[in-house]
C-alpha positions as CSV (number, residue, x, y, z in Angstrom):
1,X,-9.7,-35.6,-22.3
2,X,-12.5,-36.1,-19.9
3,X,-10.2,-38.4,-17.8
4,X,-7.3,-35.9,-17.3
5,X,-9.2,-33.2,-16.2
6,X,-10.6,-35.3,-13.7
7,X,-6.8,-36.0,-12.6
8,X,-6.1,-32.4,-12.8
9,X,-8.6,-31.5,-10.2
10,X,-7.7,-34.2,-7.8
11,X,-4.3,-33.3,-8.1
12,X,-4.8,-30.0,-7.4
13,X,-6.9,-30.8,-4.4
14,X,-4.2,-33.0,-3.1
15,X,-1.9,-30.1,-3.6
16,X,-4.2,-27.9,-1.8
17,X,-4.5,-30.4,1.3
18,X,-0.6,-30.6,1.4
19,X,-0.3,-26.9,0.9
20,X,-2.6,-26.0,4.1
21,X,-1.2,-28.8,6.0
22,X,2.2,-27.5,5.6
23,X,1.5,-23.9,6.4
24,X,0.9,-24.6,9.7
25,X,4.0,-24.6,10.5
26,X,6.9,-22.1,10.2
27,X,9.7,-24.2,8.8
28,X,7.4,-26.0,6.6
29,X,5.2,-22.6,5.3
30,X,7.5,-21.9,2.2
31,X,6.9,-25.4,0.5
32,X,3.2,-25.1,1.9
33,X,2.9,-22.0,-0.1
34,X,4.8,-23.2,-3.2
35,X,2.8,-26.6,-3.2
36,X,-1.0,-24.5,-3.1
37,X,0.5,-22.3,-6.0
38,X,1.4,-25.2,-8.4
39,X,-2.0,-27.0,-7.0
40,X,-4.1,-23.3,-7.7
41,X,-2.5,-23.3,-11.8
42,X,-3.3,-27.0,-12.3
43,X,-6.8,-26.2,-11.2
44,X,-7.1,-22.8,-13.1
45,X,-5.5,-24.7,-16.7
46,X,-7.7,-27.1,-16.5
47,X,-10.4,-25.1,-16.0
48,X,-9.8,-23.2,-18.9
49,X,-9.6,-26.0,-21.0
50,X,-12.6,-28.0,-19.6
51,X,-14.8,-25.1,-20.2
52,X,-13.4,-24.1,-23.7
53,X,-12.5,-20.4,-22.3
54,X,-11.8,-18.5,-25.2
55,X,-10.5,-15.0,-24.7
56,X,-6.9,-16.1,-23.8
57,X,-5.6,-12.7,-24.6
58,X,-7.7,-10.8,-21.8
59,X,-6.8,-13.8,-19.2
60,X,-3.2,-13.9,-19.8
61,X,-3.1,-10.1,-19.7
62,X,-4.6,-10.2,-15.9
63,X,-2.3,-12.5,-15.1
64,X,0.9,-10.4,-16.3
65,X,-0.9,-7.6,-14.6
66,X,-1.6,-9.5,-11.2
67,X,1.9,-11.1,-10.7
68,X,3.6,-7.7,-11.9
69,X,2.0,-6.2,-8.8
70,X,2.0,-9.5,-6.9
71,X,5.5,-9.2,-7.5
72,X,6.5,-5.3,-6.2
73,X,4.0,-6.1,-3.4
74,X,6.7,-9.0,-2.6
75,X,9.8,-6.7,-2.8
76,X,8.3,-3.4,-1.8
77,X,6.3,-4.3,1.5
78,X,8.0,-3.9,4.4
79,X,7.7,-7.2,7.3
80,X,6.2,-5.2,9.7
81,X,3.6,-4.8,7.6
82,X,2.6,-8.4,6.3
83,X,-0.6,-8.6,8.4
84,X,-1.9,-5.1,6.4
85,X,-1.0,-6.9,3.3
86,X,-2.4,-10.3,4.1
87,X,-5.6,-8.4,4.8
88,X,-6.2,-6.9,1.7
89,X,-4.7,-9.4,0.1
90,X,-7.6,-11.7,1.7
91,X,-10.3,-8.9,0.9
92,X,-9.1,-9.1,-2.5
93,X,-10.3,-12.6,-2.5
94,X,-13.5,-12.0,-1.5
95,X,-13.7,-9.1,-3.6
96,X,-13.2,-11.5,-6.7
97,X,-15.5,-13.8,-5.3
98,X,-18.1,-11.0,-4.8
99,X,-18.1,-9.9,-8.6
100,X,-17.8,-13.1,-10.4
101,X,-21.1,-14.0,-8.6
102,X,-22.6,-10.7,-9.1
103,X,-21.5,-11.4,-12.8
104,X,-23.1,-14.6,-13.1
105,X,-26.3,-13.6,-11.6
106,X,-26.7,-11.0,-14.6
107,X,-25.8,-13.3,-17.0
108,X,-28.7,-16.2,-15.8
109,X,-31.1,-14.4,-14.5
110,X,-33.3,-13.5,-17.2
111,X,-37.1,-12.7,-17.9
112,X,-39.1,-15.8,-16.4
113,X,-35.6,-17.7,-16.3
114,X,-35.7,-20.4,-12.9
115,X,-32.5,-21.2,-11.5
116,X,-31.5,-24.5,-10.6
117,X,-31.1,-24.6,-7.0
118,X,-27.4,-25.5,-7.1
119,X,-26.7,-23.2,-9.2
120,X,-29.2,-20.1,-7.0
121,X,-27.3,-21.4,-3.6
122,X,-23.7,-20.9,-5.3
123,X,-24.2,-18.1,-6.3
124,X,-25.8,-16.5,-3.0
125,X,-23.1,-18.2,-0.9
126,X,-20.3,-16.5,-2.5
127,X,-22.3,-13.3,-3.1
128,X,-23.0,-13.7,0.6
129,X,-19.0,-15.1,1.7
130,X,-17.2,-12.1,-0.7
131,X,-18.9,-9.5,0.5
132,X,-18.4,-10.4,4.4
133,X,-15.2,-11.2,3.6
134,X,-14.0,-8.0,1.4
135,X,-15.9,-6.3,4.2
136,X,-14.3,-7.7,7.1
137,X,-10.6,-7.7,6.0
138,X,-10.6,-4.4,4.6
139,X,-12.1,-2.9,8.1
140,X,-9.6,-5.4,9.7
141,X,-7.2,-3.8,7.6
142,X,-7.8,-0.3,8.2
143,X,-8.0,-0.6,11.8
144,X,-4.2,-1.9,12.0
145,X,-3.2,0.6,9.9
146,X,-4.2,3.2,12.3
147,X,-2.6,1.9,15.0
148,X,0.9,1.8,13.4
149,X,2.1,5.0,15.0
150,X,5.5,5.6,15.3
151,X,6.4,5.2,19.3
152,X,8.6,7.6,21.4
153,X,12.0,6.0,22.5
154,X,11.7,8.2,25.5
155,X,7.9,7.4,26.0
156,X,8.1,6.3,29.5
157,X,11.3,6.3,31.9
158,X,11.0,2.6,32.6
159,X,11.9,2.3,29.4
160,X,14.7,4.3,29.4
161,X,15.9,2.7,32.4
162,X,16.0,-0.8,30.6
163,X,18.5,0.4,28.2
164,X,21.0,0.2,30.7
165,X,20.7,-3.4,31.6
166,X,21.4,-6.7,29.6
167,X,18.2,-8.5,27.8
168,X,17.9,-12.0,26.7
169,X,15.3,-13.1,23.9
170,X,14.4,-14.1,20.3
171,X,13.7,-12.3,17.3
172,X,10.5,-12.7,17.5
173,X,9.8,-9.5,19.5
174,X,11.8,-7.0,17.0
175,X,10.9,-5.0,14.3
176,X,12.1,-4.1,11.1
177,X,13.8,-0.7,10.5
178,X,15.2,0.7,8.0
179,X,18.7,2.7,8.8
180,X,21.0,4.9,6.5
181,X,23.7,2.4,6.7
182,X,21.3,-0.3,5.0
183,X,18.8,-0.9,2.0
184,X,17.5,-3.3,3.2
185,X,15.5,-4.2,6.4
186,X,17.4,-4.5,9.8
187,X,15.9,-5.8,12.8
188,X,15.6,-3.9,16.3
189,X,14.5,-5.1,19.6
190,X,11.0,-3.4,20.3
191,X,12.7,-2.0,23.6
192,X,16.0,-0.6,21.6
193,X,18.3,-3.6,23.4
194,X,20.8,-3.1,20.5
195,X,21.6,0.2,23.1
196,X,21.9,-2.0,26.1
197,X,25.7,-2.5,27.6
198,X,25.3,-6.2,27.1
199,X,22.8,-8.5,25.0
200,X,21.8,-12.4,25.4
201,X,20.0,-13.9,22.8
202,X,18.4,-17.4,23.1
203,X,17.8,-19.2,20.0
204,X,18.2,-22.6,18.7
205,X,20.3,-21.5,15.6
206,X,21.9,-18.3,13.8
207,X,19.1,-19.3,10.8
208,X,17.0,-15.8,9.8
209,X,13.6,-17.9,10.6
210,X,10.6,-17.6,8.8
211,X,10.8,-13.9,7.8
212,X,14.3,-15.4,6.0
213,X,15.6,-11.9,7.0
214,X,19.1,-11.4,8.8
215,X,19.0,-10.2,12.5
216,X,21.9,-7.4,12.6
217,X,21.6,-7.8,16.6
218,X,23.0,-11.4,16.5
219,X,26.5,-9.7,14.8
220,X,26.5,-7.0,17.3
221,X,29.9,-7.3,19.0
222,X,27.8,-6.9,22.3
223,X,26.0,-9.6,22.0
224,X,26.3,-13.1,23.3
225,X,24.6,-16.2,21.9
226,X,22.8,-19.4,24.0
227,X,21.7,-21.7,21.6
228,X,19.2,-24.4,22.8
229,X,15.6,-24.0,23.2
230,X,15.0,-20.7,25.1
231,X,12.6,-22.2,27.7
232,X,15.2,-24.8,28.5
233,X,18.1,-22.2,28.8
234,X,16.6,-20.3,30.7
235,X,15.9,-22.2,33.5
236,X,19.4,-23.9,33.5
237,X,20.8,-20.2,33.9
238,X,18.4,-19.7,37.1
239,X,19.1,-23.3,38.3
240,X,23.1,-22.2,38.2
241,X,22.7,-18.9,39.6
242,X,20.6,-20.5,42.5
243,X,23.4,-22.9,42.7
244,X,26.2,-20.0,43.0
């Protein structure tokens, strides 16, 4: 038994490694994510069973209870505002680590009970990491919220003025929106180019990118498509026109 535990742990670790690895980088962050899950249950069975944990009940009703929510967060939360989420989401973490310190520090510290020093610097190091961390995102957290306003559309008359004029770009610089036509997100150009007389968008591909959300835009019967790298486009366009 000994033996597969060990195995357990180093596969989760090599999960975790593959995991982090592959989430730096859009196309790959879905199987990165997936990969660290599997890699975080391996760890957490075995760790049940390694340590003889015995109140199953309580554990698997915080884990109903975690992915219930885990889940609505998933459906519910709009994409403009992942960061917010990510934040507490991260504080959360901390949080956890905070109290299961805290926890542990009450249960060994005890009249003229000496901790081992191992022991005494894990449990000031997470004590120490979960609170800085709960802190931090949650201040991170707030500090975005308050800066998602809602913004004029007639805020400034440049901006007015571009309306009138064709715009090329990805879909990286829109937003989501919701509109009465639509239950589910739709995606806007931060400076309302879906109003423009004509629209160029430069993108490798019609594929929804890592948000794995449709662009409406990219249907509009206005719009035209260049597909190539948007750098490289772009220059051949201003190399032509020069040419002209």
């Amino acid at each position: 038994m000994a033996a597969l535990i060990e195995l357990a742990y180093l596969a989760a670790a090599i999960l975790f490694i593959i995991g982090l690895k592959r989430l730096a980088h859009p196309a790959t962050a879905r199987r990165g994510n997936v990969a660290s899950a599997v890699g975080m249950l391996i760890a957490i069975v075995a760790t049940l069973v390694d340590r003889q944990i015995l109140s199953f009940p309580l554990i698997l009703v915080g884990g109903v209870i975690g992915s219930a929510l885990g889940l609505w967060m998933a459906r519910a939360v709009k994409m403009t505002a992942m960061p917010q989420m990510v934040g507490i989401m991260n504080g959360f973490g901390g949080g956890a680590s905070l109290l299961v310190a805290a926890a542990e520090w009450h249960r060994l510290v005890q009249p003229d009970a000496v901790l081992e020093l191992n022991t005494a610097v894990s449990i000031y190091a997470s004590t120490l990491v979960g609170a800085v961390t709960f802190s931090g995102s949650m201040a991170t957290t707030s500090a975005r919220l308050s800066q998602c306003r809602p913004l004029n559309p007639n805020r400034h008359p440049v901006e007015r003025a571009r309306r009138r004029v064709p715009r090329g770009g990805v879909d990286h610089v829109v937003r989501a929106d919701q509109t009465p036509s639509s239950s589910s997100p739709t995606w806007r150009w931060i400076l309302d180019a879906d109003r423009a007389a004509n629209v160029i968008v430069m993108k490798r591909s019609m594929n929804p990118g890592f948000a794995g959300v449709e662009n409406e835009l990219f249907y509009n019967p206005k719009t035209a498509m260049l597909f190539g790298n948007a750098k490289d486009s772009l220059l051949r366009l201003i190399a032509e026109v020069k040419a002209v």
